[in-house]
C-alpha positions in Angstrom: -7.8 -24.9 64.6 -6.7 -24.6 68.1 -3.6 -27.4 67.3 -2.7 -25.4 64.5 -2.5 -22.5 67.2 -0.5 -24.6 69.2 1.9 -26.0 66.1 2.5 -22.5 65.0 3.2 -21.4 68.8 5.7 -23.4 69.7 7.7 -23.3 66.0 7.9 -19.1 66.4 9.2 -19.8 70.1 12.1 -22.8 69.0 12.6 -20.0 66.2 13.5 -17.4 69.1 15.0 -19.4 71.7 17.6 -21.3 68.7 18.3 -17.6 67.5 19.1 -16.7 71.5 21.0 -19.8 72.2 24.5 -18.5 71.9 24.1 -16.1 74.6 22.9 -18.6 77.4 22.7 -22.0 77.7 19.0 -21.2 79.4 17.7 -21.1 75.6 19.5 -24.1 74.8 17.6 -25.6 77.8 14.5 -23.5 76.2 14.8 -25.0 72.7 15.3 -28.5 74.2 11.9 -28.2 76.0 9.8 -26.2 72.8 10.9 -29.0 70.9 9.5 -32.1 73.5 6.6 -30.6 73.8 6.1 -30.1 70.0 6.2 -33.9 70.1 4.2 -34.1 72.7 1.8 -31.9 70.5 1.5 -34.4 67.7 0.5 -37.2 69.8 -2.9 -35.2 70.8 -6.2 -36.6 69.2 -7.2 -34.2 66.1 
């Protein structure tokens, strides 16, 4: 449950920081960092 938490998390926030990403490169730098940690995400133990 609380991975699915976390999955859903950080897929609304790469979702808000790709839709934000032509007004700064911040939410490029954002995005970049949602998405490592969404892989770092899948490597947890279930």
């Amino acid at each position: 449950m609380l991975l699915t938490v976390y999955g859903a998390t950080i897929v609304i926030l790469m979702m808000l920081f790709y839709v934000f990403e032509s007004r700064s490169h911040w939410f490029t730098l954002a995005f970049a960092v949602t998405y490592l940690s969404e892989i770092g995400g899948l490597r947890l133990p279930c």
